[in-house]
C-alpha positions as CSV (number, residue, x, y, z in Angstrom):
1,X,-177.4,-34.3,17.2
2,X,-173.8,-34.5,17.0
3,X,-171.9,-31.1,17.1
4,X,-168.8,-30.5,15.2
5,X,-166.1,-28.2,15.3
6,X,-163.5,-28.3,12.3
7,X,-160.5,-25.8,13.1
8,X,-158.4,-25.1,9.8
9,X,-157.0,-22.0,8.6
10,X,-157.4,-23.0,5.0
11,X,-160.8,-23.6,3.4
12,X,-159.5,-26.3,1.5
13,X,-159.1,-28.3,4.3
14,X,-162.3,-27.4,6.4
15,X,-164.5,-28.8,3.0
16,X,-162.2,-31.7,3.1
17,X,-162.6,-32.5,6.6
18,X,-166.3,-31.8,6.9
19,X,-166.9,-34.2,3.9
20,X,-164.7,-37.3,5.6
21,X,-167.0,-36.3,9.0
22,X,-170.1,-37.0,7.6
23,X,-168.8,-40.3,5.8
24,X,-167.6,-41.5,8.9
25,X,-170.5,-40.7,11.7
26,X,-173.3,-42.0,11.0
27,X,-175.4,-39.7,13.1
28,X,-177.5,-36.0,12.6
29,X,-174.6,-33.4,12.2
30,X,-174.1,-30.0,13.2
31,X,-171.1,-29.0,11.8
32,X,-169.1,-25.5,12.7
33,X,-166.0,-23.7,11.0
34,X,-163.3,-21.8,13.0
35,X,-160.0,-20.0,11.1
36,X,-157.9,-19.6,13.9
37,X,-157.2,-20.1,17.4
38,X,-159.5,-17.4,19.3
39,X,-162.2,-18.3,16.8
40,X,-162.0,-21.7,18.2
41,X,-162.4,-20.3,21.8
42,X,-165.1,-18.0,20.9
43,X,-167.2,-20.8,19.3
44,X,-166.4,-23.4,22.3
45,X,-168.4,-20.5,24.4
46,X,-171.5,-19.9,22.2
47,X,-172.4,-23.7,22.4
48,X,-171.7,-26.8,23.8
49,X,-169.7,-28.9,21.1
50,X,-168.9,-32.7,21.0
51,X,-165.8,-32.9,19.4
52,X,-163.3,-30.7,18.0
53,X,-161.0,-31.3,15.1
54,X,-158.5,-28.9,15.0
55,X,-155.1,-27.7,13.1
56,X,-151.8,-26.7,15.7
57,X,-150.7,-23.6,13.8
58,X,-153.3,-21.2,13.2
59,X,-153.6,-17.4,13.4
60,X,-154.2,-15.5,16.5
61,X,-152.7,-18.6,19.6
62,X,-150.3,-20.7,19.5
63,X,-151.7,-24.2,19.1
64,X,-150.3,-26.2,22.6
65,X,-151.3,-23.0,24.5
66,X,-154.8,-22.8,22.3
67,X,-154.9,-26.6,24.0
68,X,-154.1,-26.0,27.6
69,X,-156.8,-23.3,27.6
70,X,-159.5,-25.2,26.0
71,X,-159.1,-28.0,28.4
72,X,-159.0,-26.2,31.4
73,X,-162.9,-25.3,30.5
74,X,-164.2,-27.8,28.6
75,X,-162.9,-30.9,30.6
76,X,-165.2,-33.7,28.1
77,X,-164.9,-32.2,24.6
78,X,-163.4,-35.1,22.5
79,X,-160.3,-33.3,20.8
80,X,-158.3,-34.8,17.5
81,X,-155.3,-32.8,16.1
82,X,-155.0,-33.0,12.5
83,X,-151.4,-31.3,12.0
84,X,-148.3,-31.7,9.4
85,X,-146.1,-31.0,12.9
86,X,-144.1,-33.8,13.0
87,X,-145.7,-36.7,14.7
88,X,-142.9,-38.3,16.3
89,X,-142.9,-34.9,19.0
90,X,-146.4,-33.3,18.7
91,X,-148.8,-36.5,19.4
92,X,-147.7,-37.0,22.9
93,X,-147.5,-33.4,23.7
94,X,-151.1,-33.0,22.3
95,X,-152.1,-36.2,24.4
96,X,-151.0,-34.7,27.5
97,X,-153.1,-31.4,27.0
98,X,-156.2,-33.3,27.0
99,X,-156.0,-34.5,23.1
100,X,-158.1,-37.9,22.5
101,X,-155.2,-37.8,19.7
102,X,-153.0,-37.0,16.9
103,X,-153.3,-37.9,13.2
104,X,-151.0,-36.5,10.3
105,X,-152.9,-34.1,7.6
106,X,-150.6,-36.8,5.2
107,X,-152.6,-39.8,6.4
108,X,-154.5,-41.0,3.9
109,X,-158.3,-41.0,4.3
110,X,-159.0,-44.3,5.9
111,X,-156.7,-43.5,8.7
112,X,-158.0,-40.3,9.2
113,X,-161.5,-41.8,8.9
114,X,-160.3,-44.2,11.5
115,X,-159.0,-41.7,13.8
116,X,-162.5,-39.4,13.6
117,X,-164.2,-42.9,14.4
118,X,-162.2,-43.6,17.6
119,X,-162.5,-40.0,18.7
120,X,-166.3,-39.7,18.4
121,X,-166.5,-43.3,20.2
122,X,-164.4,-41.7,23.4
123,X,-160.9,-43.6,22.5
124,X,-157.9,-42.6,22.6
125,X,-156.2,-42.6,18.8
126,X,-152.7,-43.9,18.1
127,X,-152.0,-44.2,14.9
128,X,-149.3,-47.3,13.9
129,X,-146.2,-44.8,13.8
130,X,-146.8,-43.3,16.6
131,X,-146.9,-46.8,18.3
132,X,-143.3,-47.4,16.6
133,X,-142.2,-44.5,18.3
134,X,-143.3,-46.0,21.8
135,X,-141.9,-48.9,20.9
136,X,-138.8,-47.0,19.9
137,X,-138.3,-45.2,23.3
138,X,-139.0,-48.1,25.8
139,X,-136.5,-50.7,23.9
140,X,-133.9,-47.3,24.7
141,X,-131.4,-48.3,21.6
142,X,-128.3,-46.8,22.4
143,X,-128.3,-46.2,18.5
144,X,-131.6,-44.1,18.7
145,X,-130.8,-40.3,18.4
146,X,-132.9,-38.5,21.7
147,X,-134.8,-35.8,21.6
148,X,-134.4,-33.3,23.9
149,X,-137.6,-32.0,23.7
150,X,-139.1,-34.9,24.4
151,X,-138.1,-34.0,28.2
152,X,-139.7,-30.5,28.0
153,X,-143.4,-30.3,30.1
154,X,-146.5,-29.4,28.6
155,X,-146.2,-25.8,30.2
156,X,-142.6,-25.5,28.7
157,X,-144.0,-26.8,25.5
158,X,-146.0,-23.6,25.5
159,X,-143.0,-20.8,26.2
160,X,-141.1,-22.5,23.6
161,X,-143.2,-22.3,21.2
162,X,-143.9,-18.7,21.7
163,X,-139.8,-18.1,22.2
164,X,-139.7,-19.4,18.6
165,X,-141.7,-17.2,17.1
166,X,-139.7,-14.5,18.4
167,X,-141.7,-13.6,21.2
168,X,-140.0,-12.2,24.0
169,X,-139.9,-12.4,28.0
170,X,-142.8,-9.8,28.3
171,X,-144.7,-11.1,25.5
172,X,-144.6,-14.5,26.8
173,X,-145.7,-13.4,30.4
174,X,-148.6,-11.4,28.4
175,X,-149.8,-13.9,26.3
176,X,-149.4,-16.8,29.5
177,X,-150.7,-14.4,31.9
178,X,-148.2,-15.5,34.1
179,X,-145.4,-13.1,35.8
180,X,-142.1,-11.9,33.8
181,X,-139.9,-13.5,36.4
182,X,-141.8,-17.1,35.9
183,X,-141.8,-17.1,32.4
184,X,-138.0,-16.2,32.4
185,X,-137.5,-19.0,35.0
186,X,-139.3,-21.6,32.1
187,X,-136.9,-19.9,29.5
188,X,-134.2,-20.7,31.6
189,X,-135.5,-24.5,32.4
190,X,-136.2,-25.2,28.6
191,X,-132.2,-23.9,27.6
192,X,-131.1,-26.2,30.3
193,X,-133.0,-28.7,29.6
194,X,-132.4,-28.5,25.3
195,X,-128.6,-27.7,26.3
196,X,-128.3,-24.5,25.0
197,X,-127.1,-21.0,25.9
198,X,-128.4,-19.1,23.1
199,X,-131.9,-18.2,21.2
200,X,-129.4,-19.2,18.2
201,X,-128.5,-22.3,19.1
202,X,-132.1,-22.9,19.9
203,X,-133.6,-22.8,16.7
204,X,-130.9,-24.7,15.6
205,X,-131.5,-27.4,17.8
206,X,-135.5,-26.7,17.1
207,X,-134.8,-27.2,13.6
208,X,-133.0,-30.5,13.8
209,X,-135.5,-32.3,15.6
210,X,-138.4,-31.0,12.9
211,X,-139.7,-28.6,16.1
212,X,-139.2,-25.8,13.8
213,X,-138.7,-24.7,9.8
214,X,-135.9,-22.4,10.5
215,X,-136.7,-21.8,6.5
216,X,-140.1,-20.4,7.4
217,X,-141.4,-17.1,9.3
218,X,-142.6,-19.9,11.9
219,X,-143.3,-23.0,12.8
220,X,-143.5,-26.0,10.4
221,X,-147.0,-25.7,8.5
């Protein structure tokens, strides 16, 4: 018995996902539903689960810090983000936090079919964009815009993400559990680090790089 865990905040997509994981793994299912981050959490604890398939922005924990946390207890769950967060930042990020890897919720269905395959088999998944991207950054073309972000750690991922959606100093050491003078010492890192002096000129920067929908009440759905 395989179990399943499909993270989605929209129905829609749970169906859709459940359907393309029973076409693709040819094995006895056991498949689960969770509509937001602490649902996911709660679920990991009830049983033990094979692989998780899971959306970034969800209600109730930011997605990279819903990430950290799950892999800091469940060191062998198989992990594959399914996310409309643009690729060309999220994928490595979600790689470093213990992802087996990162497809777009735009992929058509053999790739994502592809991707559940490789996950469930214990590989890593990188999809042909994503290897572009690699391809991209080790050539170093002097023409090729960089990403700030890029440079950020998986740890300052998670403040940032929380600074953007307008959380504060005290809200970020809640929510990190970590002390107010630590998380304003990784605020401080990431604006040196982005190159900016401002929470303005943050989400402008955010928003130029496709980190952040400065059109939306948060990050890019």
């Amino acid at each position: 018995m395989v179990n399943v865990l499909i993270a989605d905040d929209h129905f829609a997509v749970r169906l859709g996902l459940e359907m393309l994981v029973q076409d693709t793994i040819e094995e006895e299912l056991s498949i689960h539903f969770a509509g937001n981050g602490l649902e996911v959490l709660e679920q990991l604890k009830e049983r033990n689960f094979d692989i998780l398939l899971t959306d970034l922005n969800m209600p109730g924990l930011e997605g990279l810090l819903m990430l950290s946390q799950i892999r800091a207890i469940y060191d062998t769950l198989k992990i594959l983000v399914i996310s409309v967060n643009p690729e060309e930042f999220y994928a490595s990020k979600c790689i470093q936090l213990g992802a087996y890897g990162f497809v777009s919720k735009n992929a058509k269905d053999e790739e994502l079919k592809k991707a559940i395959i490789s996950v469930f088999r214990g590989e890593k998944y990188i999809s042909e964009f994503q290897q572009q991207m690699i391809d991209t950054l080790i050539k170093k073309d002097g023409d090729v815009e960089i990403n700030p972000f890029n440079y950020l750690s998986s740890r300052e991922m998670e403040v940032l993400m929380l600074l953007l959606k307008g959380n504060g100093i005290l809200e970020v050491s809640n929510l990190m559990d970590i002390s107010q003078s630590t998380a304003s010492t990784f605020k401080g890192r990431i604006y040196k680090k982005i190159g900016v002096n401002s929470f303005i000129d943050l989400i402008k920067k955010a928003n130029h790089f496709g980190v952040y929908d400065s059109d939306s009440t948060g990050l890019q759905k």
